[in-house]
N, C-alpha and C positions, 0 to 999 in steps of 0.2 A: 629701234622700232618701239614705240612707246603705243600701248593699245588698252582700253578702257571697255569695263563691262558694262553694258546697260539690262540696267533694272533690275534683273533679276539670275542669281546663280542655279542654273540648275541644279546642279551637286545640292547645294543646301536646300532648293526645292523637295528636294530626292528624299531627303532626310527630316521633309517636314518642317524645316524651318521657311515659313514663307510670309508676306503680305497679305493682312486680311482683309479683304472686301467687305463693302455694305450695301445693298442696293435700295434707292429712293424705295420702291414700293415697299420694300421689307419693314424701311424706318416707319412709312406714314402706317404701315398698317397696327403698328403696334402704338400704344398709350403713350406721349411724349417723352418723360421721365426713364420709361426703361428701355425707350430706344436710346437717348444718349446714353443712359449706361452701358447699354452692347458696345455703341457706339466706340466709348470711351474706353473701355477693356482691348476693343481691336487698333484702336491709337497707339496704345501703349504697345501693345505688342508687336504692332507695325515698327517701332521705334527700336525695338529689341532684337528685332529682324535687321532693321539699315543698321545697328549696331554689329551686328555678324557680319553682315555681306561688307562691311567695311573693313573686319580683319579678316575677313576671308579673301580680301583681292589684295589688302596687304601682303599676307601671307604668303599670296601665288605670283607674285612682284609683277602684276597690274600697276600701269598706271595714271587708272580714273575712274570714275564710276558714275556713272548717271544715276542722278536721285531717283527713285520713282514717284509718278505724279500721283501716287494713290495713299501716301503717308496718312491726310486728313480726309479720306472718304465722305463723301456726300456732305461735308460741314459747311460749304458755299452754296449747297443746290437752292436758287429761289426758293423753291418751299419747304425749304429746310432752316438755312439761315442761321446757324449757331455761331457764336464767338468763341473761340479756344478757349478765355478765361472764363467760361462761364461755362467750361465741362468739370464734372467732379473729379473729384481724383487729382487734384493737383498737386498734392507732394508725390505724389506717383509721376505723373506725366514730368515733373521740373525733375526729377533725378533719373530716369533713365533719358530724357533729352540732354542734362548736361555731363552724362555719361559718353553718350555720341557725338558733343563738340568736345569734350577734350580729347577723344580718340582723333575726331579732325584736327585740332589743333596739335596734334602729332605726328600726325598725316605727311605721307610728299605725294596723296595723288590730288590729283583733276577732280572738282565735281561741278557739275551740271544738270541742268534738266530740261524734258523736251516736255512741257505743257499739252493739251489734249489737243488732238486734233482737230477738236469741234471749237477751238477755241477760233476765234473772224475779228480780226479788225479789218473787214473791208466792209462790212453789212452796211446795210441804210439803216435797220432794223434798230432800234436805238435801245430793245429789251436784251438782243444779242449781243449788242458791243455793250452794255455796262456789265452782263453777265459772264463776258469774256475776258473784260478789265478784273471781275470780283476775280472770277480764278487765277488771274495774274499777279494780284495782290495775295494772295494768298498761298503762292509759289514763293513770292518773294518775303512773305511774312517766316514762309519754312526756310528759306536762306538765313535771313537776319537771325532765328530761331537757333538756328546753328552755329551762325559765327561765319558764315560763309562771306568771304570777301564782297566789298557792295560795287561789284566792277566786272570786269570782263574776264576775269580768272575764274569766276564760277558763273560758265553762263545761263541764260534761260532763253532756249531756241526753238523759234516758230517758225512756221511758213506764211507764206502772202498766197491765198489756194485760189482766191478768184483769177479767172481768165477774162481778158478782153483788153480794151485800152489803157496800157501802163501807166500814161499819163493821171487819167482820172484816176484809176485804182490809187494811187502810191500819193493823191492828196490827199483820198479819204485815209490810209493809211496812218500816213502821216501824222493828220489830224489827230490820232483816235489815239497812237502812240503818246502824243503830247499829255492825255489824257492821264497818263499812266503814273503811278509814285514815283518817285525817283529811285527807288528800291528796286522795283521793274526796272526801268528807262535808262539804269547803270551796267544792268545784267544784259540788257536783251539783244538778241541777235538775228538775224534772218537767214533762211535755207534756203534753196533753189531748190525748185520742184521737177517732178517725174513727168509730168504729163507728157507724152510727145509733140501734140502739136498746142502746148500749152503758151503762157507767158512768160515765169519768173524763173528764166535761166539765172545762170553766174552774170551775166554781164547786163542782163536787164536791170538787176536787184540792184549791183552797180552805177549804173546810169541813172535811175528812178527813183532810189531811196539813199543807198548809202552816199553818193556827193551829195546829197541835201540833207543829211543828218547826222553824217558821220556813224551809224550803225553796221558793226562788221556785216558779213557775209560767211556761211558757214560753207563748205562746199562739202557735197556729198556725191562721191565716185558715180554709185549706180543712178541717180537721178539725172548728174552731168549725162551721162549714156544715152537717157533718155532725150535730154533734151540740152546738147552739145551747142547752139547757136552758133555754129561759126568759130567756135573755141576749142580744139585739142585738150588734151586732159591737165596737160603740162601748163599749158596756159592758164584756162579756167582756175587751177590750183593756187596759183599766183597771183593769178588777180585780187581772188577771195583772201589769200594771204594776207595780200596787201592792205587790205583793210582794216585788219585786226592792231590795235597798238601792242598786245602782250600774245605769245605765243599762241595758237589757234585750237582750238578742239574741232576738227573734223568729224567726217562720217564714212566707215566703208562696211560695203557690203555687196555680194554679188546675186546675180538674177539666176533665174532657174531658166535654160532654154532660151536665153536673150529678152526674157520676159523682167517686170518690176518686182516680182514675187521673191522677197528673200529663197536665197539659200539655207541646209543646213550649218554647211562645212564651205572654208574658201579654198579655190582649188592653185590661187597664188596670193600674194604678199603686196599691200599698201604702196606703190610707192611718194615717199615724202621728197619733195623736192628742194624743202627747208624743213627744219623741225616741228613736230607739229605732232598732238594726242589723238589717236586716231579709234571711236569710238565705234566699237565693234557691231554693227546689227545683223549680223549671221544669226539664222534661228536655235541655234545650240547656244549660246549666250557664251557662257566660261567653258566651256569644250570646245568649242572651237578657237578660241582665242589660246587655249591650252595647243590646241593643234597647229596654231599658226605659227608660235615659239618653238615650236617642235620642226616645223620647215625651215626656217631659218636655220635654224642650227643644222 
């Protein structure tokens, strides 16, 4: 059973080592110059943080970790707009970043990331999808940054959130995808959603995107639950499987009361029908994942 932390250790939270935020209003309200430098002090130290949280899931023989999408805080926001090289601090920022790829290139876990959920390649909106490509680039700019493989071993996984006509969705899609660096468009993968009486089961994303572009399918447990389409669990699994050319990074996590609302703690164990990195979204993050090893045995 091979199982993967996302985002964030509690433990190390516990102990103050965390991810720093910025927020837009915070930056515009202050004087340009000493917002990037906040800016740029919480970079580094974001970076110092996936440095720990990466021996720290080492350590606890994890194995994967989801990047967090918060690394480069508001450095994409349209009215922000900053370019990495044009933050100060750059013998700062280049040595503890290539402190954290030679740690990865030491590494035996999984890493990935799930981009924001505000991110839409379905919109008409043409301010929303190039603002949604910027963020994409800019996930993938933190991949290459890394050294992170340029392919489906380190993926970058979104959803398709629009409901209605699969057909038309999955061309605007489509389209928008094409749009994307190759940096993106090597990573990227798609989820099946929760909605119940939504669109983008396992076997729609199947029919409507991935034979038309070859783009895995991630399958995630509690979402399938939600919105099963005619599919068993075992099925669904397989299908999504199937799509992937290199081993899969999945998703489990269980509902509270039959509902979509994470859980703390799981009250049973993944099952893998083929191998497969199974990326924990229980709300206890690494305690629960600590407890799930603990069931097993």
């Amino acid at each position: 059973m091979k199982l993967s932390l996302c985002c964030i250790s509690n433990t190390l939270h516990n102990q103050n080592i965390k991810f720093k935020m910025m927020r837009v209003t915070n930056f515009l309200k202050l004087p340009r110059d000493q917002a990037i430098n906040i800016l740029t002090d919480r970079i580094i130290q974001n970076f110092i943080t996936l440095k720990k949280t990466i021996e720290y899931c080492e350590n606890n023989k994890f194995h994967g970790y989801r990047i967090t999408s918060d690394l480069l805080p508001v450095i994409n926001h349209p009215s922000i707009l900053i370019k990495f090289e044009d933050l100060p601090r750059q013998n700062d920022l280049s040595f503890v970043i290539n402190e954290c790829k030679q740690l990865i290139n030491k590494s035996t876990l999984r890493f990935s990331s799930h981009p924001s959920e505000f991110i839409s390649l379905t919109s008409l909106n043409k301010d929303i999808i190039s603002n949604s490509i910027r963020d994409l680039q800019t996930h993938g700019f933190i991949f290459d940054l890394l050294g992170l493989p340029n392919n489906y071993m380190a993926p970058l996984n979104i959803h398709v959130r629009k409901d209605g006509d699969p057909e038309s969705i999955s061309r605007v899609v489509i389209n928008n995808i094409n749009k994307c660096p190759g940096n993106v468009k090597n990573r990227l993968v798609l989820e099946n959603n929760d909605n119940k009486n939504g669109t983008w089961s396992v076997k729609k994303l199947i029919t409507y995107i991935h034979t038309r572009t070859g783009i895995p399918i991630t399958f995630d447990n509690l979402h399938h639950e939600m919105l099963p389409d005619n599919l068993n669990e075992q099925q669904a699994f397989e299908a999504a499987y199937c799509t992937w050319p290199v081993e899969p990074i999945f998703h489990y996590s269980e509902g509270i009361n039959g509902s979509r609302k994470h859980a703390d703690f799981a009250t049973k164990l993944p099952i893998s029908y083929m191998p497969v990195t199974w990326e924990v979204e229980l709300k206890q993050k690494d305690l629960a994942i600590q407890k799930m090893y603990a069931m097993r045995n």
